[in-house]
C-alpha positions in Angstrom: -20.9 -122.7 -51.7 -22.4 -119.9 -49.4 -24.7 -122.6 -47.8 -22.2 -125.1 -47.8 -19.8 -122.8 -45.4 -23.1 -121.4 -43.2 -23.5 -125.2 -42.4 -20.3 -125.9 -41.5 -19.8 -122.8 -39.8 -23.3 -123.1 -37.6 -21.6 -126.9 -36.9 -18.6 -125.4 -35.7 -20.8 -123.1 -33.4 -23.0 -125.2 -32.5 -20.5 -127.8 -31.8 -18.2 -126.2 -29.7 -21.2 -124.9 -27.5 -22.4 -128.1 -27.0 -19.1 -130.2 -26.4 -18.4 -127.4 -23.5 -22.1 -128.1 -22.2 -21.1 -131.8 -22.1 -18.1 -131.3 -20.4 -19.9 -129.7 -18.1 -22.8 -132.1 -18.0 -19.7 -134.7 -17.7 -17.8 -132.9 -14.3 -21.5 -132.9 -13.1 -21.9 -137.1 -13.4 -18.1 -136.8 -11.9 -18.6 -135.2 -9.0 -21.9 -136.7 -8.1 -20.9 -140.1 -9.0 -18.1 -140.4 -7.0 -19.5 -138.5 -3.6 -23.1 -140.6 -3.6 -22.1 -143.9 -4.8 -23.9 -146.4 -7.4 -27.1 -146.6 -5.2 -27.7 -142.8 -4.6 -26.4 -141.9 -7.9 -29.2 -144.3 -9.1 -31.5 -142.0 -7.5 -30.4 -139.1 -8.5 -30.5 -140.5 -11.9 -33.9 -141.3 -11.6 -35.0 -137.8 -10.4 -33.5 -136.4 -13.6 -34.8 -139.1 -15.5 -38.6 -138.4 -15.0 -38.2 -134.6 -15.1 -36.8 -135.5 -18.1 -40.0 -137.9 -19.2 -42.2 -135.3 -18.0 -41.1 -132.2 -20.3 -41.3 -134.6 -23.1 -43.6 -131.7 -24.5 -40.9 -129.4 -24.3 -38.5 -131.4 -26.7 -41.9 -131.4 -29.2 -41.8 -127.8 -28.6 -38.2 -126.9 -29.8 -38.9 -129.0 -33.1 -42.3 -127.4 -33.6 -40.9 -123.8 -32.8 -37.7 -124.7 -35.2 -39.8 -125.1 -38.1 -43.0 -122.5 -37.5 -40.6 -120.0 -36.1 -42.1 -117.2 -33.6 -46.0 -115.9 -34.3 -46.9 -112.6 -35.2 -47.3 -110.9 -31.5 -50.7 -110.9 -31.5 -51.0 -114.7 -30.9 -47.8 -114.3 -28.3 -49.2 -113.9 -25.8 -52.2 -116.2 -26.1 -49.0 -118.6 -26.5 -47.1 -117.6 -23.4 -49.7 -118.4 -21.5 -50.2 -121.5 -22.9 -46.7 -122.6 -22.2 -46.8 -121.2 -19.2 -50.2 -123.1 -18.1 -48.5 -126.6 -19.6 -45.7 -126.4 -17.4 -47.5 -125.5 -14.5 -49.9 -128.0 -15.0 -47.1 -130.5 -15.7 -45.4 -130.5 -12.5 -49.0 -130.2 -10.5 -49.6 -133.7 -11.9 -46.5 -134.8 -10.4 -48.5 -133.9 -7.2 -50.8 -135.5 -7.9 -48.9 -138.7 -8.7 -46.1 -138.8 -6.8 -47.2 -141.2 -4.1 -47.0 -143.6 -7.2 -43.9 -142.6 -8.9 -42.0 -142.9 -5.7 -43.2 -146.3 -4.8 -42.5 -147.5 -8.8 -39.2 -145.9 -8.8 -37.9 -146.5 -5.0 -37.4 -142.6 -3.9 -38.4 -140.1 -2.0 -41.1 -138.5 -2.2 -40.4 -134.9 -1.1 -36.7 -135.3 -3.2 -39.3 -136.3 -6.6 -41.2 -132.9 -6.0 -38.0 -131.0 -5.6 -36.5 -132.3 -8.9 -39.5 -131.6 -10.9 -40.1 -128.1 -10.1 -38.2 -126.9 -13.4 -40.8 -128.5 -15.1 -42.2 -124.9 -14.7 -40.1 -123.0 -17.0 -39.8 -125.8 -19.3 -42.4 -125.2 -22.0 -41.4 -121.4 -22.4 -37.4 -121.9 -22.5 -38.3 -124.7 -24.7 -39.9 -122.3 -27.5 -37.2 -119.9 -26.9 -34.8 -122.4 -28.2 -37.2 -123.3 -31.1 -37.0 -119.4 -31.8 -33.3 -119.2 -31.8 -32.5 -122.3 -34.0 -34.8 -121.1 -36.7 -33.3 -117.9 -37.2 -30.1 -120.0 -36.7 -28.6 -118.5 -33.7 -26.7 -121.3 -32.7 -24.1 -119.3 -30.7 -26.9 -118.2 -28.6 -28.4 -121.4 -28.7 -25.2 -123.3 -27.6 -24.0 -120.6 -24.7 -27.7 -121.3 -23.0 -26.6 -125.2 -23.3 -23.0 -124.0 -21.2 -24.9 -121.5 -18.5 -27.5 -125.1 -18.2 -24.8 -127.0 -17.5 -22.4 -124.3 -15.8 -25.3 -124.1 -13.2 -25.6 -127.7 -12.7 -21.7 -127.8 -11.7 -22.5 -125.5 -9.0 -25.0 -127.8 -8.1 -23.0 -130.8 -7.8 -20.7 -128.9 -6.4 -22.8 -128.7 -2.9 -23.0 -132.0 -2.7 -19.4 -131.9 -1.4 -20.0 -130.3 2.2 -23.9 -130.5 1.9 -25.6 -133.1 4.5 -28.7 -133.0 2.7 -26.8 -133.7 -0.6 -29.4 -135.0 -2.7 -31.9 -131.8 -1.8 -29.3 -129.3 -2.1 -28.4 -130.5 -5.6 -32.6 -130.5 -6.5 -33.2 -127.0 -5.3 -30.2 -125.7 -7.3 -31.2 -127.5 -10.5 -34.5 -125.8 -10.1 -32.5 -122.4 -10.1 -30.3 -123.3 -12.9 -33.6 -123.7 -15.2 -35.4 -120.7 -13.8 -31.9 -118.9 -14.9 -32.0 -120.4 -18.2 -35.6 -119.3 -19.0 -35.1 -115.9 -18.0 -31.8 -115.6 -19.9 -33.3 -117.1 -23.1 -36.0 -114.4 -22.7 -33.8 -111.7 -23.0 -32.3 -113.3 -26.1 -35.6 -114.4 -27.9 -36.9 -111.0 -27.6 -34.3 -109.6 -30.5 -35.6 -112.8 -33.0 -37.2 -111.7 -36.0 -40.5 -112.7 -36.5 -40.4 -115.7 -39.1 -43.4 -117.8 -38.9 -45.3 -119.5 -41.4 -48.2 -121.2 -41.9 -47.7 -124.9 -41.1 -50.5 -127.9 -41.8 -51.7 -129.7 -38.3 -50.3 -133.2 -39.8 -46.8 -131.8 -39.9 -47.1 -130.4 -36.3 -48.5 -133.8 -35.5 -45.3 -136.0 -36.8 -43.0 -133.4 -35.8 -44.7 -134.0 -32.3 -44.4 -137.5 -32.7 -40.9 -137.8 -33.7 -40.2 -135.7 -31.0 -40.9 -138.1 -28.5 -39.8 -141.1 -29.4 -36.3 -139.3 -29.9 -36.7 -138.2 -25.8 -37.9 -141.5 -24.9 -34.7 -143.5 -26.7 -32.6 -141.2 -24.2 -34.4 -142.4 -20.9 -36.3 -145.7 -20.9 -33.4 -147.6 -20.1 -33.0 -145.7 -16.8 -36.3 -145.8 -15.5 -36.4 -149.4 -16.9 -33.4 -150.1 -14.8 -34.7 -148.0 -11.6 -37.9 -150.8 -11.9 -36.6 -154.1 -12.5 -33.3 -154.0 -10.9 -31.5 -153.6 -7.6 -30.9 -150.3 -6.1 -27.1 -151.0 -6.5 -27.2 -152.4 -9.7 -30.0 -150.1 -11.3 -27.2 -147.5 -9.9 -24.8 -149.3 -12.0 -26.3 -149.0 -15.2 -27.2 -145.5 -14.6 -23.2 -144.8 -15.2 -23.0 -146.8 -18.3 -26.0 -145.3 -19.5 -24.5 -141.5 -18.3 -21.2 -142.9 -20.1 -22.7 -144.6 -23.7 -25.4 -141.8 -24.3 -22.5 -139.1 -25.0 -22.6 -140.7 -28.4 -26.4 -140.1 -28.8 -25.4 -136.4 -27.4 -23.1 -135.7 -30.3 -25.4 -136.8 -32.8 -28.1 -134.1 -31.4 -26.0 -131.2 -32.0 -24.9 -132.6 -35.6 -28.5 -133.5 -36.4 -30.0 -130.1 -35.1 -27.7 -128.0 -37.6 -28.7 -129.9 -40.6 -32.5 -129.9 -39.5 -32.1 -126.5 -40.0 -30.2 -126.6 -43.1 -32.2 -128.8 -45.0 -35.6 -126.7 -44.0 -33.7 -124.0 -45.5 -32.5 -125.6 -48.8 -34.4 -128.8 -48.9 -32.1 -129.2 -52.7 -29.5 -129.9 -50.9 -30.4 -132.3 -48.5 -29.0 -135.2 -49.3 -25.6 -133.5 -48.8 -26.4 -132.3 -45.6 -27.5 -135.3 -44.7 -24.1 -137.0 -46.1 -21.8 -134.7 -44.2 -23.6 -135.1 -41.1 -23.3 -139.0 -40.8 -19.4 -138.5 -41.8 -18.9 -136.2 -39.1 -20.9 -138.0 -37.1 -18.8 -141.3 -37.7 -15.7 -139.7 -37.0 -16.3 -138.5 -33.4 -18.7 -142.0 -32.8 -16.1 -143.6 -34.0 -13.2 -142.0 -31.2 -15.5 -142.0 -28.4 -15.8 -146.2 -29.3 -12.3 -146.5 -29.8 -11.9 -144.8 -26.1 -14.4 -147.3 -24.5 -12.5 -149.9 -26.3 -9.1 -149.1 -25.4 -9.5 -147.3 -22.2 -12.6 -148.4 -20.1 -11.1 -148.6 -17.1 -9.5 -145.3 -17.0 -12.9 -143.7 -18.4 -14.8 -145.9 -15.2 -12.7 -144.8 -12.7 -12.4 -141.5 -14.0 -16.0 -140.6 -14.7 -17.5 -142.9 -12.4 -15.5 -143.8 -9.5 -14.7 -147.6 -8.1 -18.0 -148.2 -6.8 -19.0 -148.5 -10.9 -15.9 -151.2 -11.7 -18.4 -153.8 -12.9 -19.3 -151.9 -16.4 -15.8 -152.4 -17.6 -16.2 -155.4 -19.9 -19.2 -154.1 -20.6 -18.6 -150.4 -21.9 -16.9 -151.3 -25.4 -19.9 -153.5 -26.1 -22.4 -150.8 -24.8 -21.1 -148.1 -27.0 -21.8 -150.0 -30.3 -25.7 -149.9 -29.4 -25.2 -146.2 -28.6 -23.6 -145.4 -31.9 -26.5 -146.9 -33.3 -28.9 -144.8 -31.4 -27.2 -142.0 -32.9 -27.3 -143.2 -35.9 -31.3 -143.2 -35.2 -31.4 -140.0 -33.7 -30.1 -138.6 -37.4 -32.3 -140.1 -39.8 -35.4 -139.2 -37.5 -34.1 -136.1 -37.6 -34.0 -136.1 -41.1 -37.6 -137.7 -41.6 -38.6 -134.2 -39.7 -36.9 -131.9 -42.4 -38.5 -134.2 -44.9 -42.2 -134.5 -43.5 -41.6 -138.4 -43.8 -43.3 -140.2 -41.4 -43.1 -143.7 -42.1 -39.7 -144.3 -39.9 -42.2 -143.2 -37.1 -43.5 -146.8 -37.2 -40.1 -148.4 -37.1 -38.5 -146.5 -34.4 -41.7 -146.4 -32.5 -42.3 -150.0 -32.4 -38.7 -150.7 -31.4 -38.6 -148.5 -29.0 -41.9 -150.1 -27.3 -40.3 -153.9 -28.1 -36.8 -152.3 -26.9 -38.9 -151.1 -23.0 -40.4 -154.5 -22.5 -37.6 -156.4 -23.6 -35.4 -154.3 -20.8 -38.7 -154.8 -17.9 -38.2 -158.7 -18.6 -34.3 -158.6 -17.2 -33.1 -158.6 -13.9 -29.1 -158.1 -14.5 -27.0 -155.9 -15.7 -25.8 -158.1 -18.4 -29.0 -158.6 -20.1 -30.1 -154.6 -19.9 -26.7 -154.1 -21.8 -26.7 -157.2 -24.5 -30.8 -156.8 -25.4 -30.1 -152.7 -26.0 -26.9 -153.5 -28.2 -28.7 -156.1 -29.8 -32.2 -153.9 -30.2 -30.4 -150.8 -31.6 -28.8 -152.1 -33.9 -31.2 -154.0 -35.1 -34.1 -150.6 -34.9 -31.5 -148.9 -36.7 -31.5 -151.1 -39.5 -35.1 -151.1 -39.8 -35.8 -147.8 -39.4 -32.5 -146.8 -42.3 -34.2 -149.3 -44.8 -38.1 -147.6 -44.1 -36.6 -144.4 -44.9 -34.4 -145.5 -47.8 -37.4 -146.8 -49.4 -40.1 -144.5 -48.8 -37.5 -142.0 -50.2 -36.7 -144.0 -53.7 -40.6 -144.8 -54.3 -42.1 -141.7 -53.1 -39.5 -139.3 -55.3 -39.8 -141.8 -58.6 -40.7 -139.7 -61.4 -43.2 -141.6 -64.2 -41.8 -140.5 -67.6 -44.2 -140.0 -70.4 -44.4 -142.6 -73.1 -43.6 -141.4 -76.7 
């Protein structure tokens, strides 16, 4: 029973950190939304976007770090300046590229460099995190989630009286995760050391999973970004901001029983059970809200400019759910060192990126991601269903 109230417990934790982080996250898309306008909301969107495809290591970092938990100190520092070096070297490529990025993404150029400056901190916050969630410090966890976010407010916030709105907002973000970093420093500091030897080929798929988890949450913006009008592309970048807080519930759920069932892999099949009930339950009111209410949540969270997504929001949110349906069982596949679900998501989410590149409206970005995630999701469910009932069968001896 002990285990049983730790998980609910780090849940509740957990949880509440992160729903205030996405009301924050929320007011952020608010504010911005509604003072730029579907065209330079797009662009702001895309800034975050391809920070956001850039510290893809990061994300890999967090699971790796959750499951090896922090080296003896020795190899720490060897480490910290590994991390530190990745980052760095992360945004230099920007640099290096961003005569490219701007002219495939329609920005600016300077704005790009601006936005991907937290790439810096990135790698070391990012193992940080890892730290804290392994020795299950979810509080701490979940409060640097809310001073993220917090930050970002601010930000947005100068967009209001700001005649440079777009490069105020940048420089801020940049502060907000140079904040974060130095905050989570303090914290990681007091973690015990935990770690444990760990075999390349689990590093590897955790790696891997990694990813393709990140790259669910973002192709469809820079997809949009490429193949669609400024205005439109803007568009979908609210629906996107609006359907994707189901995938964001199902991160905080999934991250708790991660944990949980690296701890007591016996009981993983429970964890795993009470995580998809909760996880329907909240998935289940956010749909009923885009449903019943998508005008109100338009207007509300995205302003008039955005009045198009309406019909299109309750459909949407089915292919969302199913995302974070997704984002659960790779999740899972993680705690289980099961990598065959790899194959599944990872091939749909390549079919899923150049089924959206082939349409030029915003009905077609919404009815091929409905359609592809639910379908991915299927796929991916039955992979891991199977590998589990043939790879666990137990041969008993003839008499």
């Amino acid at each position: 029973m002990a285990k049983f109230r730790a998980f609910w417990k780090d849940n509740i934790i957990f949880g509440c950190a992160t729903l205030l982080s996405g009301l924050f996250n929320y007011l952020y898309h608010v504010v911005l939304a509604h003072v730029l306008g579907p065209r330079l909301y797009g662009d702001l969107a895309t800034f975050l976007n391809v920070t956001s495809f850039i510290v893809i290591p990061a994300s890999v970092i967090v699971l790796v770090y959750t499951r090896m938990g922090q080296s003896p100190s020795k190899f720490a520092y060897i480490q910290s300046i590994g991390l530190w070096a990745g980052g760095l070297g992360l945004w230099l490529l920007v640099w290096l590229m961003k005569g490219t990025l701007a002219r495939t993404f329609h920005v600016n150029t300077t704005l790009l460099i601006v936005y991907t400056a937290e790439v810096v901190p990135s790698m070391a916050l990012a193992a940080n995190v890892g730290m804290l969630q392994r020795s299950r410090w979810y509080l701490w966890v979940g409060l640097l989630g809310v001073l993220n976010t917090g930050f970002r407010v601010l930000a947005a916030a100068s967009a209001l009286w700001s005649e440079y709105r777009l490069m105020a907002v940048g420089l801020l973000e940049g502060i907000a995760a140079w904040v974060t970093w130095f905050v989570s420093k303090l914290i990681a500091t007091h973690v015990a050391l935990t770690g444990e030897r760990t075999s390349s080929r689990v590093v590897l798929g955790t790696a891997v999973v990694g990813i393709i988890n990140i790259l669910f949450a973002l192709v469809d913006g820079l997809a949009a970004k490429y193949a669609l009008s400024p205005v439109i592309a803007g568009q979908y970048t609210g629906l996107a901001t609006l359907g994707h807080s189901l995938q964001f519930v199902s991160g905080s759920l999934g991250t708790v029983m991660l944990t949980a069932i690296l701890s007591d892999p016996r009981y993983r099949y429970r964890f795993l059970l009470m995580t998809l009930v909760v996880y329907s339950i909240l998935a289940g009111i956010g749909e009923w809200l885009f449903i019943a209410y998508p005008k109100l949540l338009v207007l509300t969270v995205l302003g008039k400019g955005f009045l198009e997504l309406v019909p299109w929001l309750g459909f949407y949110g089915w292919g969302m759910i199913c995302l974070g349906l997704l984002n659960i069982v790779m999740l899972y596949s993680v705690a289980r060192r099961r990598w065959e679900v790899v194959f599944t998501a990872g091939g749909g989410l390549l079919y899923w990126t150049w089924a959206l590149i082939q349409d030029h409206s915003l009905a077609g970005f919404v009815i091929s991601t409905t359609h592809i995630m639910f379908v991915i999701m299927c796929l991916t469910v039955t992979a891991l269903a199977v590998t589990q009932i043939f790879g666990t069968r137990v041969v008993r001896p003839q008499n």
